[in-house]
N, C-alpha and C positions, 0 to 999 in steps of 0.2 A: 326359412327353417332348414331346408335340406343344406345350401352351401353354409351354415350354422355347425350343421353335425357331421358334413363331411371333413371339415377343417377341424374339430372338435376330435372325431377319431385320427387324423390324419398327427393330431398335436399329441393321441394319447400313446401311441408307440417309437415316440420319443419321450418322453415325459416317466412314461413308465420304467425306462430303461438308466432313468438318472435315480442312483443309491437312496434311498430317502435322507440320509440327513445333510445331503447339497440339495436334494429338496424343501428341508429345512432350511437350509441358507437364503435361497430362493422369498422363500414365506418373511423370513429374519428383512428382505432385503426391502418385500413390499412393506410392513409394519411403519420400516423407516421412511417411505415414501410417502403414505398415508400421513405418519407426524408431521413431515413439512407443510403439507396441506390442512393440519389440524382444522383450524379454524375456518377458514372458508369452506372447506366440505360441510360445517358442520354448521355453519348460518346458510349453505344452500339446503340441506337439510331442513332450517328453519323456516326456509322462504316454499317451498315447494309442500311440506306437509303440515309445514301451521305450527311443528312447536318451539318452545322459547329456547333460545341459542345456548343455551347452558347445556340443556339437553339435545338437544342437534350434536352438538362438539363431543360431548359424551357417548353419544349414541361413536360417533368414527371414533373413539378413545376406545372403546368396548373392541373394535375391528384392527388396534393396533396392541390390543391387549391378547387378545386370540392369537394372532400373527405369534406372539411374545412366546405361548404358551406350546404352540403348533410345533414351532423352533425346538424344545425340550424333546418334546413327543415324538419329532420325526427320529431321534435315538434311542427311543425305549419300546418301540411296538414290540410288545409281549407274548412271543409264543408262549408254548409248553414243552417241556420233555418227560414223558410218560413211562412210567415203570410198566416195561413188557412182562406179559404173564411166560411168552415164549422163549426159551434159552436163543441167545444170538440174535437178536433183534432189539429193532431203536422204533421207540413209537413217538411222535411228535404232531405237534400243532403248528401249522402254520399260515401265517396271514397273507393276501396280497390285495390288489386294487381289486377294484370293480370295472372300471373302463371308463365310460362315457356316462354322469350323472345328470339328471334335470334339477336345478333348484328356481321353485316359484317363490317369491316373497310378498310380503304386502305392504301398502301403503305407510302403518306407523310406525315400522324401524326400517325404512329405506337402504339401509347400512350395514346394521350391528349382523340383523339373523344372515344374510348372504357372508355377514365376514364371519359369524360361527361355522356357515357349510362349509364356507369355498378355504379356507386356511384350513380346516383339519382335513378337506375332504383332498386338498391339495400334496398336504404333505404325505398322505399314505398313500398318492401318487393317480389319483385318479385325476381325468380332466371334466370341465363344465360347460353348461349352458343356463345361463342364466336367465329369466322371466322375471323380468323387476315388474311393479305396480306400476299401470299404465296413466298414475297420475303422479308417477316420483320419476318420471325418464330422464329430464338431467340429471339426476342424483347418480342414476343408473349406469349413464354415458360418463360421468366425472369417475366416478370408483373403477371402472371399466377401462378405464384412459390409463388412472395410475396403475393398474396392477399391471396390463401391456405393456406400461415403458418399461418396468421392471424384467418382463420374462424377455423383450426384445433388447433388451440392454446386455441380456445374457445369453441372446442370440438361440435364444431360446421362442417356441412361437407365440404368438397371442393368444388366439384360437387354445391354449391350456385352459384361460378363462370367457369362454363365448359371450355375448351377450346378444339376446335376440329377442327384443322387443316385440311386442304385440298385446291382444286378450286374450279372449278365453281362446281364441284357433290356436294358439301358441301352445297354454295349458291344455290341452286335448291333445295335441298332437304329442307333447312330452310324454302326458301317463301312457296314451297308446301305442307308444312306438316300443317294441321288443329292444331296439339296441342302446333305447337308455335304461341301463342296470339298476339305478335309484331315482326315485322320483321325490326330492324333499318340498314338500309342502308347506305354508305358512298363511293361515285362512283361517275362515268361519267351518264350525264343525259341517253344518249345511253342502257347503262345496265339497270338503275335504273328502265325507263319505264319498260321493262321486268321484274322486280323484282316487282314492283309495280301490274302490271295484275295479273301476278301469283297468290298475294297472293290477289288482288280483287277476282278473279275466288272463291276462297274459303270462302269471309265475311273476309279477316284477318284484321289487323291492320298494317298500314306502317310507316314508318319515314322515309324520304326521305331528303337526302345533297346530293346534285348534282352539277352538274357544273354551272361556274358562269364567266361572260365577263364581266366583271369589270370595270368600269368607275370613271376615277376625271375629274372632270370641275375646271379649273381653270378660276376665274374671273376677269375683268382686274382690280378690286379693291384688289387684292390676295397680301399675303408677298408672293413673290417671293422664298426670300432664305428657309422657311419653305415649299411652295413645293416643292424646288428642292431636299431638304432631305427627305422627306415624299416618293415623286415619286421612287427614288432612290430603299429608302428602298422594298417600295409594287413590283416595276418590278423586282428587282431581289435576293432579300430578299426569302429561300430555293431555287436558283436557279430557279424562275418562276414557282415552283412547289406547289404555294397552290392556296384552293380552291376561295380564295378571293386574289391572284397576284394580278395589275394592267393592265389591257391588253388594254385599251383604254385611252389615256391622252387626252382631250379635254380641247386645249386653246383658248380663246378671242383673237380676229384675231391681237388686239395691242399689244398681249406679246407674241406672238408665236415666234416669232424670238429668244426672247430673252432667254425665256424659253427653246427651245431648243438649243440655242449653249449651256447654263448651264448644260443642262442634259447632253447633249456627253461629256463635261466637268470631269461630275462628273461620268461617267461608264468608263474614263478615269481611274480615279483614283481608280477606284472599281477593275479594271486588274492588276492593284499592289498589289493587295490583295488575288488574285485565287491560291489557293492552295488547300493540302488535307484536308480536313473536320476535321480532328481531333487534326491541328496543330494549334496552340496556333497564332492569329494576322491573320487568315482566315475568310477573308468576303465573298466571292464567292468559292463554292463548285463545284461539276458535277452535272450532271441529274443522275437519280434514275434505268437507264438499258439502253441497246441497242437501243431500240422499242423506247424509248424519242426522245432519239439523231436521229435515224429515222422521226420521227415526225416532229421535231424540221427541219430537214432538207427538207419537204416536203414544209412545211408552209412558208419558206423563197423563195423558188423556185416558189410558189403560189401566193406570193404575189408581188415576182418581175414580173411575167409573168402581171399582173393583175395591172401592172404599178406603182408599189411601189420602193420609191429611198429608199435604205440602209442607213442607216445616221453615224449607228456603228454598229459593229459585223459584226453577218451576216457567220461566219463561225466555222465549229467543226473544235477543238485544237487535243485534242489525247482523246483516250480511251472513255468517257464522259463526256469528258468536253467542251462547249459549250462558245461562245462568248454570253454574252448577248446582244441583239439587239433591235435598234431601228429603223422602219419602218415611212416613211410620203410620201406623193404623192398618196394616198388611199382615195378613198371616202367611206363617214363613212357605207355608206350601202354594202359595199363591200364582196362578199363572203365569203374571207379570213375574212378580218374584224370580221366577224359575227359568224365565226368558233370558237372555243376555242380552242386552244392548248397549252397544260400542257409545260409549257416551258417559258424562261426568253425573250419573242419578245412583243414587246409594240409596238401598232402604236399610231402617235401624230395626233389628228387632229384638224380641226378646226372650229369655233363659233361664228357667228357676235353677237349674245344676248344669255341669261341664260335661253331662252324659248326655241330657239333652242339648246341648251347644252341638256337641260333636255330634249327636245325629240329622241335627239341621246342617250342617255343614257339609255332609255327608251325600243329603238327597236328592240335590241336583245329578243331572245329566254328565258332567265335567267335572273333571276331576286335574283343575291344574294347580293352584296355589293357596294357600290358607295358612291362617296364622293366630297362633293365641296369645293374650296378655296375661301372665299372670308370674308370681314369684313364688311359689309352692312347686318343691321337685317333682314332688307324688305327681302334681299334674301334668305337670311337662311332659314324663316319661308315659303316663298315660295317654298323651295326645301323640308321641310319638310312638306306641307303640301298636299290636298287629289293630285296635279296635278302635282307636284313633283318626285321626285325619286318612281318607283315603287318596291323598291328592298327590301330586308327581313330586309338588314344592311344598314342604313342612315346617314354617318356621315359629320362630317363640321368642316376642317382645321386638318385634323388628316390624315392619309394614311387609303385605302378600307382593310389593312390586320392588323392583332393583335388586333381582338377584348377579351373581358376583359370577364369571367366565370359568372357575375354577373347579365349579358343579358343573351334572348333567344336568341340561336347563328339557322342562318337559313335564306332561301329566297323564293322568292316566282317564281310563272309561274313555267318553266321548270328545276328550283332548287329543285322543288319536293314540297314545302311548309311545310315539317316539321320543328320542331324546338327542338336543343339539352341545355344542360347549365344548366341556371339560368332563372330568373323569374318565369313563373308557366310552362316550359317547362316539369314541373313532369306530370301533370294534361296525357301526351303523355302515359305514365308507370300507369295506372291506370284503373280503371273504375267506372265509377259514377253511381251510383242509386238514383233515387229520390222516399224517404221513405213517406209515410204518414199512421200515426197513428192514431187511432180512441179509446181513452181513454173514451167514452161512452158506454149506452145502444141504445142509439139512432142510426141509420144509416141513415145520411141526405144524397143527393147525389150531388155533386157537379154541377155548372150552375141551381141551385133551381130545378131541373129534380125531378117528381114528377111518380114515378113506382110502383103502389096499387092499 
């Protein structure tokens, strides 16, 4: 860890001292390095975390999309200039790096979230050390491979992007050390809290993506056959394993029926398609270890106790691989319910109006993704507005998972509230100063305060 951060600081006062937008160049030059390598990053990807090669290749497609986006960014960081209240003075904002950042990642996007930190966090000039999940480490060594030949190609050092494998001593030692400036996180709320004090205890800086109970309402004004593709995909889309799945369906008490025979319908058809991850016509994959499928088998036993009828699934196949399931006979405040667990189980419940939708949606812990069906404007603007969705991701007629690099990707409450990506989530990799110059002989004092 220490030769990690000594060559990490050693990289950041050269790094920092290159203009940002040939640090753009730089970000522009990985992007391209990354494409070459498209497809095998992206079935190692599927070999090492279990999911199907469409989505592996996508997941490094997301990391050369960032790169794309970084590239723009590193020519626009946006200060201010400030109308001074005092004659002959210039008031300004302005941004610079952080230094020396920690980014922890996790197991089910091996890739994409390290290439939302490390590209934006890159271009405003800071450098890294990176904590990949200790059960994706070639993924970790390959992405780590390419960005180095990139920054040594330009004679530039590696150590801009560190990577220093290990556990939790790795993660401890990141939040507590004072000379890492930001700590981004990508975890279970559970941990996250703990990483979070740690590095409060010291003044640090945090970015927090946490766990997220995920909610669609469907309205009884909804295309039907657009949610039942939508649903499909977010419940068991990486086998239940991302941070915005779908884990709570909430329908209008007049399509529930109908809605649901469609769903079991259609995870019918999804079991025709469970195979190895890395075979070509595979829609459904396993869970990502042991300790899942553990999980995954508490949560079903929890919620049948807790008077939930099975509707599909409901049982592990072989090795890791999981039925995906669907749960109804649950009220929506129910403990299971309200639990998140990383795994393809969705409970259906249900909504006589969109006031009460939205306040189930609402009453979790988490606050990261949600989304409603419906073709009524009134309602739209109502779920997007102050009493609406409380969640970081708001969406309408679209599925709670595959959000786009181009937003601030994040949620709010016990999601942590940070935010990775796109829009001014740079603003997180920074720090602001507000300047004021004083281009006179004069010294007036600001509020007309009068000291002689």
């Amino acid at each position: 860890y220490e030769a990690c951060l000594k060559a990490a600081e050693e990289a950041w006062q050269v790094w920092a001292d290159v203009p940002a937008p040939h640090r753009g160049e730089i970000v522009r030059q990985i992007g391209e390095e990354l494409r070459n390598y498209l497809v095998p990053l992206g079935k190692l990807v599927s070999l090492e975390m279990g999911k199907i090669v469409p989505e592996g290749v996508g997941e490094v497609q997301e990391y050369v999309d960032i790169c794309d986006y970084a590239v723009g960014l590193s020519r626009m960081f946006a200060g201010k200039v400030i109308p001074s209240e005092r004659p002959g003075h210039a008031l300004m904002e302005n941004w610079n790096p952080l230094g020396v950042i920690g980014i922890i990642t996790a197991f089910n996007f091996p890739v994409a979230v390290y290439g939302w930190n490390s590209a934006i966090a890159m271009a405003c000039g800071n450098t890294m050390i990176w904590k990949g999940a200790p059960t994706t480490p070639l993924t970790s060594v390959a992405i780590t491979k390419c960005v180095a030949q990139v920054l040594e190609k330009n004679s530039l050092p590696g150590a801009i992007s560190a990577l220093c494998q290990g556990g939790t001593d790795i993660g401890e030692k990141l939040a507590s050390d004072p000379r890492i400036k930001l700590v981004s996180f990508t975890g279970s709320t559970e941990v996250g809290k703990k990483v979070a004090m740690k590095v409060q205890e010291r003044f640090g800086k945090h970015l927090l993506e946490l766990g997220g109970n995920n909610a669609l309402i469907v309205n009884e004004d909804a295309d039907l056959d657009m949610v039942v593709r939508s649903a499909v995909f977010a419940c068991v889309g990486t086998a239940g394993q991302r941070c915005t799945t779908l884990r709570r369906l909430i329908l209008h008490e007049s399509i529930y029926d109908e809605v649901l025979e469609r769903l079991k319908k259609a995870y019918g058809s999804i079991m025709t398609r469970l195979g190895d991850p890395l075979d070509d016509g595979t829609l459904y994959g396993p869970l990502h270890s042991q300790q899942s499928v553990k999980n995954y088998q508490t949560t079903i036993k929890d919620a049948v106790s807790a008077g939930g009828k099975i509707e599909f699934g409901g049982n592990v196949l072989n090795g890791n691989y999981v039925e995906p399931t669907i749960v109804t006979g649950l009220t929506h405040n129910a403990g299971v319910v309200h639990r998140e667990t990383f795994a393809p189980i969705v409970y259906i419940l249900k909504c006589s109006s969109l006031d009460e939708g939205i306040a189930v949606n609402n009453e979790v812990e988490q606050g990261l993704s949600s989304s409603i069906f419906t073709t009524d404007l009134g309602n739209v603007f109502q779920w997007l507005g102050p009493k609406g969705s409380d969640c970081g991701i708001v969406n309408v007629n679209i599925p709670t998972s595959g959000a786009e690099i181009g937003g601030a990707f994040g949620g709010e409450k016990a999601t942590g509230g940070g935010r990775e990506s796109g829009s001014d989530a740079w603003k997180q990799y920074m720090r602001r100063s507000t300047c004021t110059i004083n281009y006179t002989k004069e010294l007036p004092l600001a509020q007309v305060i009068k000291f002689e």
